[in-house]
C-alpha positions as CSV (number, residue, x, y, z in Angstrom):
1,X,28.5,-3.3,12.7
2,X,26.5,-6.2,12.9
3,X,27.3,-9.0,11.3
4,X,26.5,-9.9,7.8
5,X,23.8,-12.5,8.0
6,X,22.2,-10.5,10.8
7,X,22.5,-7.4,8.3
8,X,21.0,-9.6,5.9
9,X,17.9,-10.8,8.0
10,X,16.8,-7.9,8.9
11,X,16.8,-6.1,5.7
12,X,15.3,-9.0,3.9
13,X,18.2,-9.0,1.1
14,X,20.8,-11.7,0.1
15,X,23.5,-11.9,2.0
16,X,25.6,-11.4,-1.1
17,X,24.1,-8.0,-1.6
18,X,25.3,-7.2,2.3
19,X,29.2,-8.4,1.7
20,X,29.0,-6.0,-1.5
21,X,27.5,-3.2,0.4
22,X,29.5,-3.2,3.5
23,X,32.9,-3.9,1.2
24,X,32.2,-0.9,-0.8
25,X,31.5,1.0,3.0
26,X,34.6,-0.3,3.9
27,X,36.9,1.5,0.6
28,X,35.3,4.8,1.4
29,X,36.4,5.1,4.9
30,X,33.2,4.5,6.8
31,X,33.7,1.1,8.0
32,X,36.8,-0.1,9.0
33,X,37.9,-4.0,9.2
34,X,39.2,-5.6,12.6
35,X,40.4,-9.2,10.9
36,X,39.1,-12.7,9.5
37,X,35.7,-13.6,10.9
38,X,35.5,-10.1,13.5
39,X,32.6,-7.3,12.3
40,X,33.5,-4.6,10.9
41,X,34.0,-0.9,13.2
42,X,31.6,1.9,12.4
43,X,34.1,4.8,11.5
44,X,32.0,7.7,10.8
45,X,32.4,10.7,12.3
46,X,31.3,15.0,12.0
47,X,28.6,15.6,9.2
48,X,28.1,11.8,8.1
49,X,26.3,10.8,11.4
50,X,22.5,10.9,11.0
51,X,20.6,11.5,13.9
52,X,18.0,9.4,15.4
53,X,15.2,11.0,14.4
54,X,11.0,10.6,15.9
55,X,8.7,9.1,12.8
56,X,5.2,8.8,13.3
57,X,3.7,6.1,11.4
58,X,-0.2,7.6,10.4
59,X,-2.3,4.0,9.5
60,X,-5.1,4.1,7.1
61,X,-7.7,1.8,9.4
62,X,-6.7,0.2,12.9
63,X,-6.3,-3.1,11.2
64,X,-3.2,-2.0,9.5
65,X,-1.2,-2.5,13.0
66,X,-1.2,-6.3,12.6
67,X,-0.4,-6.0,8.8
68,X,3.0,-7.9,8.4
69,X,4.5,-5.2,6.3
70,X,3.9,-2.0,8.5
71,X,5.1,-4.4,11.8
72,X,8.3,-5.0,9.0
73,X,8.6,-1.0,8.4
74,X,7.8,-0.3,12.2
75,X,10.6,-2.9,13.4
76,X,12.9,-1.6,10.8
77,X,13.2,2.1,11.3
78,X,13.7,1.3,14.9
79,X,16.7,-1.0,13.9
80,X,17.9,1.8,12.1
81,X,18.1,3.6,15.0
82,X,15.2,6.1,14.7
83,X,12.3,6.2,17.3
84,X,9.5,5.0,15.0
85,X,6.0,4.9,16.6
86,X,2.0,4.5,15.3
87,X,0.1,7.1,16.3
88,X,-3.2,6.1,18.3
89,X,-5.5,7.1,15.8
90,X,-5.7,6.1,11.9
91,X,-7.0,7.7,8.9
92,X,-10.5,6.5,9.0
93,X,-10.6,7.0,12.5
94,X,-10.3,10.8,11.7
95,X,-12.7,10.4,8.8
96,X,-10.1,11.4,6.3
97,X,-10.7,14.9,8.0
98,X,-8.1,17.6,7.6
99,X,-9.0,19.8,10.4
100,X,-8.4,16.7,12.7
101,X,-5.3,15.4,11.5
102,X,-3.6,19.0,11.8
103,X,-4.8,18.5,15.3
104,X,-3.4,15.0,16.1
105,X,-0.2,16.3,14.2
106,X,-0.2,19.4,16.4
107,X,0.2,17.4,19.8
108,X,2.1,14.3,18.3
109,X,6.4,14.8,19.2
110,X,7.6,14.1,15.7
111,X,10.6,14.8,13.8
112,X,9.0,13.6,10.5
113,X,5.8,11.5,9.5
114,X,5.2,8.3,7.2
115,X,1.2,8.4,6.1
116,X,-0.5,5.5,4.9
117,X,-3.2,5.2,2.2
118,X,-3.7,9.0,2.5
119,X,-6.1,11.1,0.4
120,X,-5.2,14.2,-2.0
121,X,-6.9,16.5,0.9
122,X,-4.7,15.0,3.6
123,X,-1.7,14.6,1.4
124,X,-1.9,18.0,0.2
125,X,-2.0,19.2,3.6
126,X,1.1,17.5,4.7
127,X,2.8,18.7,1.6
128,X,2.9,22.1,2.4
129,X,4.6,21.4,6.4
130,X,7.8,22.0,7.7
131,X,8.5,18.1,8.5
132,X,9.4,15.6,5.9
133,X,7.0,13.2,5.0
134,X,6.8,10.2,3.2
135,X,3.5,8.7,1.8
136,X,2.8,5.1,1.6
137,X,0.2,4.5,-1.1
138,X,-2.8,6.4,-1.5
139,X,-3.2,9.4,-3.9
140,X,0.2,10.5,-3.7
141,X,0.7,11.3,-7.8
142,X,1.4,14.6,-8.2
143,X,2.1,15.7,-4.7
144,X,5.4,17.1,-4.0
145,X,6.4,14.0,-1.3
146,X,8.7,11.1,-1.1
147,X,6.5,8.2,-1.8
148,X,6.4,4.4,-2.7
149,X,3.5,2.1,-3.9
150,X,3.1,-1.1,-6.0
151,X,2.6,0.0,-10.1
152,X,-0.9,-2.1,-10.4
153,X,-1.6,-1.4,-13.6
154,X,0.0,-3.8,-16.1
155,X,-2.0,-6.2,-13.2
156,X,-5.1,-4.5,-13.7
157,X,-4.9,-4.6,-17.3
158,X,-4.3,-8.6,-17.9
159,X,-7.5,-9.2,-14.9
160,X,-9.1,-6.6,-17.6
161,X,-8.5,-8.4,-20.8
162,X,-9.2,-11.9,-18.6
163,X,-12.7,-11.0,-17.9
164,X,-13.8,-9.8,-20.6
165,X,-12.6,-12.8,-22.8
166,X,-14.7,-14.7,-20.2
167,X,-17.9,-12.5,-21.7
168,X,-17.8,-9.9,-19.0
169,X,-19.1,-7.0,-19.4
170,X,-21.0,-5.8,-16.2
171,X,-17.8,-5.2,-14.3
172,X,-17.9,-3.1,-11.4
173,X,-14.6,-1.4,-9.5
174,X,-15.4,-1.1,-5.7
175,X,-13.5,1.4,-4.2
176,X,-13.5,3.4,-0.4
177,X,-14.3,7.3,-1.3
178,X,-10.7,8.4,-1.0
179,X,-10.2,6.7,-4.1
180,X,-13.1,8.0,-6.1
181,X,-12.9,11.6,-4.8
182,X,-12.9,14.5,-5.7
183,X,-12.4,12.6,-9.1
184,X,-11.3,9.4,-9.7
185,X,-7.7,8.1,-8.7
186,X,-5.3,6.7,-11.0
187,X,-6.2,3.1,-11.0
188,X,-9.8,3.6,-11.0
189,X,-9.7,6.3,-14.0
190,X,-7.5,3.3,-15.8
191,X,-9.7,0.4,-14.7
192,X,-12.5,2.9,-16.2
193,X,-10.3,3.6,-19.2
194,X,-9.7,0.1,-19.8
195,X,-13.1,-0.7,-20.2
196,X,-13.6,1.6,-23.2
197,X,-10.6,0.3,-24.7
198,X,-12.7,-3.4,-24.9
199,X,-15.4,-1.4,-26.0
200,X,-17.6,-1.0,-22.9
201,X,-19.4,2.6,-22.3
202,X,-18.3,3.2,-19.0
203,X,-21.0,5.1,-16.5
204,X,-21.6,5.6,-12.8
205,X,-22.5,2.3,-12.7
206,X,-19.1,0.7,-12.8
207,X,-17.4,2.9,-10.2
208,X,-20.5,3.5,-7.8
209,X,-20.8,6.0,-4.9
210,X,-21.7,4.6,-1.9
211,X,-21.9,5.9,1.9
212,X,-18.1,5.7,3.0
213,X,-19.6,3.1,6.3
214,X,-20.3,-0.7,6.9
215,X,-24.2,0.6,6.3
216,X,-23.4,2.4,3.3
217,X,-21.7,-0.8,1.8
218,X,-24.0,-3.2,2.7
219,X,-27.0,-0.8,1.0
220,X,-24.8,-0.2,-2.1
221,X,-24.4,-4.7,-2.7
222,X,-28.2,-4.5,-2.0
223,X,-28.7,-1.7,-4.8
224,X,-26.2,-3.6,-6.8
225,X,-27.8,-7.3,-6.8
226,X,-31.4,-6.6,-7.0
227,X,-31.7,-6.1,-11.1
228,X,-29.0,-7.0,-13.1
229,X,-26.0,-7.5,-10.8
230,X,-23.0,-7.5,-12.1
231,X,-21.2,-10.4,-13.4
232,X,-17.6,-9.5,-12.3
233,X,-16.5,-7.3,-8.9
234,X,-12.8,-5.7,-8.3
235,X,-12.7,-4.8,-4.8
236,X,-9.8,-2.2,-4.1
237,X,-8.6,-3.8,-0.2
238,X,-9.1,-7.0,1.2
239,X,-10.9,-5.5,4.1
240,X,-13.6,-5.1,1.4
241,X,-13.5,-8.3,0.3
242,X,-13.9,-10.2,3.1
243,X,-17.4,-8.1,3.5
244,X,-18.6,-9.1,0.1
245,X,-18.0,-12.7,0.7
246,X,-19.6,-12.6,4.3
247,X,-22.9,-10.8,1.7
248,X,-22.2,-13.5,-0.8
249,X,-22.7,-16.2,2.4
250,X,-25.9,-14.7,2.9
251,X,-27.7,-15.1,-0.3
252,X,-26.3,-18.0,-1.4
253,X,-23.9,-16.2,-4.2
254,X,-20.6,-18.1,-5.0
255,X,-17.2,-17.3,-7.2
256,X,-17.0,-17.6,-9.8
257,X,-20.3,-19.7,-10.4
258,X,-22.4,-16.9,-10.1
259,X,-19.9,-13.7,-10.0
260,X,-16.2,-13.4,-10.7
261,X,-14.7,-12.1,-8.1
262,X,-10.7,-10.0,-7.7
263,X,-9.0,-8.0,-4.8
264,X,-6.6,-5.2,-5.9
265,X,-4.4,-6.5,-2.4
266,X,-2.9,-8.8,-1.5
267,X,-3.6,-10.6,1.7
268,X,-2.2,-13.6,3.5
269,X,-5.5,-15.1,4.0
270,X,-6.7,-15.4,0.4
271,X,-4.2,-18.9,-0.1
272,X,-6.1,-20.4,2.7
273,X,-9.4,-19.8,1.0
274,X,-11.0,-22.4,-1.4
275,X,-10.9,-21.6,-4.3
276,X,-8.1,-19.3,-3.7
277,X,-9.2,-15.4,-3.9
278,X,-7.9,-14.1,-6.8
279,X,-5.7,-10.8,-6.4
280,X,-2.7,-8.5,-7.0
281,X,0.3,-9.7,-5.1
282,X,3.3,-7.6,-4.6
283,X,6.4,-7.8,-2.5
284,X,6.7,-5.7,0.4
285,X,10.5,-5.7,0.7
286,X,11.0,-3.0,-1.7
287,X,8.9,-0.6,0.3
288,X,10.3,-1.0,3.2
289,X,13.8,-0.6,1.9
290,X,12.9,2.7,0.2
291,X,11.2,4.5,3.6
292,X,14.1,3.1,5.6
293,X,16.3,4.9,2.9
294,X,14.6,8.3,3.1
295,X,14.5,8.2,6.7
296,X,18.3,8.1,6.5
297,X,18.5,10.5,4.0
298,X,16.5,12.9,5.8
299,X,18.4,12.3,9.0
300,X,21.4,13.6,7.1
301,X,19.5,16.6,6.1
302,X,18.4,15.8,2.8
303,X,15.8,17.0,1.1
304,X,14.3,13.6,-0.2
305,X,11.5,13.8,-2.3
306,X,11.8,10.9,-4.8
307,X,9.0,9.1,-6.1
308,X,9.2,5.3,-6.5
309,X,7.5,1.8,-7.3
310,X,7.4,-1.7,-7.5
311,X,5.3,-4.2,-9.8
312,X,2.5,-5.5,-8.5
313,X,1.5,-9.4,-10.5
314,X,-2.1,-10.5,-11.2
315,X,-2.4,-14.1,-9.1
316,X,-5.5,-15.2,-11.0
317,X,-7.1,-17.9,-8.2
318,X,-10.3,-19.5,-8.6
319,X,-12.8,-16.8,-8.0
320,X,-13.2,-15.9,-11.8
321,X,-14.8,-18.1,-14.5
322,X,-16.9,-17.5,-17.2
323,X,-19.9,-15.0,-17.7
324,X,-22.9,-16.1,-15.8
């Protein structure tokens, strides 16, 4: 085995945690000791061995390659001695089609599948296959897969109760058409929800339909700020964000002077911003742990479906002030 710090790097957990863990290995048999200050030798043997097994990674948007998070899963999966890969084309890429992801799937070498951000259609779809799969975000409630994602809600709730003690009440949720179809997901039927409960009738307008493209977006900020825009915008990825500001530049618009502004991600970039873009942060770790966990599991032959989260915090910034 390696050693503990090195165990301890790489799995972003206390070094503590490791000398527990690998102590506890040790009493049932799987890890044997050779001495003071010497790593410990692996002793497992028949029907404990996992197999390296082929995971395809399926992104949501090309971006996602340089997030720090998916290069953290990537890099871990491989150090767990599976052959973890992204595939060459992403979820938008493939237009959230069905058809075409059975395709890519079809002439992919796999052993099992991690999807990112996927839709109920998509997810659905890889449900019902012979592989294991594990889904990373996206509408996964209800569908029979392992699956992990940050619990945004008691976030979205306090950024609910904040703006609308700031006299907000043209709020509007801006979210990519996965999330708002065939009905609304989770978080935007709560953000929705939420509303009523401060006694705001909630309509079309506050969780728009828009053309799914960078065309469609722009037309839907145009319909949106032409008569009576809306005081208060939460922007479901930071890929969004960044084109509202770059529309903001444009016509002069600034947060929180003249809109309050939140992301529902977190993004490395927003600290660098002045004033600092306000958002839900979470920690990855977590995450990571728990697909590099099912990956073992699975690799053992176990039928791993458990669902799982992590609590997301709302990291208020300096993009939201008072009603205009």
């Amino acid at each position: 085995m390696p050693g503990i710090h090195q165990i301890a790097t790489g799995l972003m957990v206390n070094h503590k945690t490791v000398k527990a863990a690998l102590g506890l290995l040790e009493r049932e048999g799987l890890l044997v000791s050779q001495g003071s200050g010497k790593p410990r030798r692996i002793a497992i043997t028949g029907d404990n061995v996992a197999a390296a097994m082929r995971i395809a990674i399926l992104l949501y948007e090309p971006d996602d390659r340089k997030i720090h998070y998916m290069v953290d899963l990537l890099n871990q999966l491989q150090y767990a001695g599976h052959n973890a890969f992204f595939v060459p084309k992403t979820l938008v890429e493939l237009g959230m089609d069905v058809k075409k992801v059975e395709r890519l799937v079809d002439r992919t070498e796999a052993d099992a599948w991690v999807v990112a951000s996927g839709s109920r259609p998509v997810l659905e779809w890889f449900a019902v296959q012979p592989f294991p799969v594990f889904g990373l975000f996206g509408r996964i409630m209800n569908v029979n897969i392992a699956s992990t994602s940050p619990k945004k809600l008691p976030a979205l709730q306090k950024a609910l109760i904040r703006l609308v003690a700031l006299g907000h009440r043209r709020i509007i949720y801006l979210a990519q058409e996965e999330r708002r179809k065939p009905v609304p997901g989770f978080l935007e039927q709560s953000f929705l929800d939420g509303l009523e409960a401060q006694g705001i009738v909630t309509g079309r307008y506050h969780l728009p339909d828009w053309e799914d493209t960078p065309e469609g977006f722009r037309r839907l900020l145009d319909s949106l700020f032409r008569h009576s825009p809306p005081t208060a915008l939460m922007i479901d990825s930071s890929t969004l964000t960044v084109a509202v500001l770059q529309y903001f530049a444009e016509l002069g618009i600034r947060a929180p002077r003249d809109v309050s502004l939140i992301c529902m991600d977190p993004d490395p970039v927003f600290f660098w911003c002045t004033p600092v873009i306000s958002h839900m942060a979470y920690d990855s770790a977590p995450l990571i742990r728990r697909v590099v966990r099912w990956a073992g599991n699975v690799a053992r032959g176990k039928d791993d479906r458990r669902k799982s989260s992590f609590l997301a915090k709302f990291i208020e910034g300096g993009t939201i002030g008072p009603a205009k």
